[in-house]
N, C-alpha and C positions, 0 to 999 in steps of 0.2 A: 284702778290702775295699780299694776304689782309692784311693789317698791326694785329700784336696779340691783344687783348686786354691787356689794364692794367693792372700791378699785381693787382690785389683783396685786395692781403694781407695786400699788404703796405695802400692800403685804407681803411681796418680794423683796422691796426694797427692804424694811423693817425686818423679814427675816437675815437678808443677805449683811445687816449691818455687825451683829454677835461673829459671823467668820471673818468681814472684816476685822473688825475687833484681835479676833483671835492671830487674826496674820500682822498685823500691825504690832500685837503685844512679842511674836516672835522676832519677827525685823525690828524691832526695837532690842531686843536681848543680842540676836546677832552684831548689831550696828555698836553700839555700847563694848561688845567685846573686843570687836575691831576698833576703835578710838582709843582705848585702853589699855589694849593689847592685852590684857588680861580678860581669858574665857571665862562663859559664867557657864560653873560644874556645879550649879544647884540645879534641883530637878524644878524645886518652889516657881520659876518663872515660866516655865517650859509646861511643869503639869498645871499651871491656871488656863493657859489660850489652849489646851488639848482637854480641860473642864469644860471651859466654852463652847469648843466648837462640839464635845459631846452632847451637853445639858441642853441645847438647840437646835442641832442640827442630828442629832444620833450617832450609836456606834459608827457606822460607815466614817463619817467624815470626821471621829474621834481617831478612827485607827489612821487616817490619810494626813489631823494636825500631827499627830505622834509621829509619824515617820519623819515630815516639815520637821520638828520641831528636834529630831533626830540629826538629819541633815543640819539645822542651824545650829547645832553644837559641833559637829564635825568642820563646819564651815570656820567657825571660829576659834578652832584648835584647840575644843575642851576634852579631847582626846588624843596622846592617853593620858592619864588620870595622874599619874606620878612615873617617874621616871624607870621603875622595874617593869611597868608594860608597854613600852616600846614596842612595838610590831602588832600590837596586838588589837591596834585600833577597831576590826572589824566585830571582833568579839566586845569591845566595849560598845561599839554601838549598836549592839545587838541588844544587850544588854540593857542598855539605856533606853530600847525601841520595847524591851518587855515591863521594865518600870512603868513607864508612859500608856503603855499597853491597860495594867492594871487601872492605873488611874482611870483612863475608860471605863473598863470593868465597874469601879466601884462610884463611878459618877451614876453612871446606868444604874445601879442596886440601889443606890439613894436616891434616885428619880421614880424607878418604881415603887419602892419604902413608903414613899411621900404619899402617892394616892391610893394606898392600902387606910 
């Protein structure tokens, strides 16, 4: 008798848990800033859940936490950055979305690195 394969499920679920992960470590920074009222304009919280969702799930879903994680700064008014860039919001979150960007990047180069 051929042994079953593995549930599937529990290996979706398992994989789906690291983006949860990663969305929940965002709404957690969003939420916080909102209670606080003070934005959080470090990248440190933002580039971990956009490490995650890279190191687990691949570029694709690295470049789509970075946008998220894009939007949850805009969402809680970590833009703009100080008070001479006024208007300039779309260009800071441009900018912020190419930061994030990298982080991917070099998540990816250190996962490849690894199995060299």
């Amino acid at each position: 008798m051929k042994p079953g394969r593995p549930d599937t499920a529990h290996e979706r679920l398992w994989s789906a848990i690291w983006l949860i992960a990663a969305a929940a470590m965002l709404v957690l920074v969003a939420v916080l800033g909102w209670l606080t009222d003070t934005p959080v304009r470090s990248l440190f919280p933002y580039g971990i859940a956009v490490g995650l969702a890279t190191w687990h799930h691949g570029m694709t879903a690295g470049f789509v936490f970075a946008g998220l994680g894009t939007l949850a700064a805009l969402a809680t008014g970590a833009f703009p950055s100080h008070e001479g860039l006024r208007g300039q919001e779309l260009v800071e979150g441009l900018y912020t979305y190419l930061k994030l960007s990298v982080v991917v990047l070099g998540v990816k180069l250190g996962k490849l690195a690894r199995r060299v």
